[in-house]
N, C-alpha and C positions, 0 to 999 in steps of 0.2 A: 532685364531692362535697367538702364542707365537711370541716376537722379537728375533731376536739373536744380542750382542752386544759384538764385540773382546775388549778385552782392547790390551794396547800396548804391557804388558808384554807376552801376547797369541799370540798375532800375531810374537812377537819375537819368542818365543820357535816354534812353526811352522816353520818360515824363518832357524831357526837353523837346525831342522830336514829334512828340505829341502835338504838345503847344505851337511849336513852327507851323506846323501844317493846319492845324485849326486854323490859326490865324491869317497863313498864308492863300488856303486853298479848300476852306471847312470842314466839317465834321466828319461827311462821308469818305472827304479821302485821305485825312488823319487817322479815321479807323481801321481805313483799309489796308494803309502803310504798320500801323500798329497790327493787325492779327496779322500779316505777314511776319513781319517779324517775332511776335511770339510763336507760330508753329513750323519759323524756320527754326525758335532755339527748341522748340518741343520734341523736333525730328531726331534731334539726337540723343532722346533720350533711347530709341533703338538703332539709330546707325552713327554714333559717337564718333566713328574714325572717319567720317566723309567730311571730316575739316580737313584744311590743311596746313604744311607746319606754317607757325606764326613768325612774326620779324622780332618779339621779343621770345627771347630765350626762354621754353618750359609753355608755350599757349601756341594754342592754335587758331584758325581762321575759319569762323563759317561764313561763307560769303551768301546774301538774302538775294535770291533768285527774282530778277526785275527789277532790283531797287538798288541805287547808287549805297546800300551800307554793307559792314561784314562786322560781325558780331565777333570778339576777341573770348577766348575760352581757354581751361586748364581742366583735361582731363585725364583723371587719374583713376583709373579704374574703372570702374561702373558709376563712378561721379563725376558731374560737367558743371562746372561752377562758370558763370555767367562774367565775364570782367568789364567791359565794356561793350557798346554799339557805337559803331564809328562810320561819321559819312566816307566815304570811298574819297573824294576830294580833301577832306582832311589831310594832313601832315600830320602819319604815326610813324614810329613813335616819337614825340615830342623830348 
C-alpha cells in the first residue's frame, strides 16, 4: 500500500475550500465537499495509477468524483505526495 503525503501548499488550497463553502453554503456541506476529497486522495493510497497523466510534466491528475476539483499529484513508487487541489474552472497551470 501506497503513502499519502500533503505538502503545505495542498493542505492550504483544502483549508481554503473549506472556508468558501462554509461561508458560502455551511458547515454540512463544506464537510462533505471536504471528506470527499480526502478519501478521494486516500483511494490512492491502494490504486495510485487511477490518476491520470498531468498537464505539468512528472504529476498526475486525480480527478474528485462529483465535485468540479482534481487534486494534482507526484507518484513515485509506493508514495503519493499531495501538490495541489484545484477547482476544475481554475486556469492550471498558471
Amino acid at each position: 500500500m501506497a503513502t499519502v503525503q500533503w505538502t503545505a501548499r495542498a493542505e492550504q488550497d483544502l483549508e481554503e475550500i473549506l472556508a468558501y463553502y462554509l461561508e458560502e453554503a455551511g458547515m454540512r456541506v463544506a464537510y462533505g465537499i471536504y471528506d470527499r476529497i480526502k478519501a478521494s486522495v486516500q483511494s490512492l493510497r491502494q490504486f495510485p495509477e487511477r490518476t491520470r497523466i498531468g498537464r505539468v510534466a512528472g504529476t498526475r491528475e486525480c480527478v474528485v468524483a462529483r465535485l468540479p476539483f482534481m487534486v494534482v499529484v507526484q507518484v513515485e513508487g509506493r508514495n503519493v505526495r499531495v501538490l495541489n487541489v484545484i477547482h476544475t474552472a481554475r486556469k492550471f497551470p498558471v
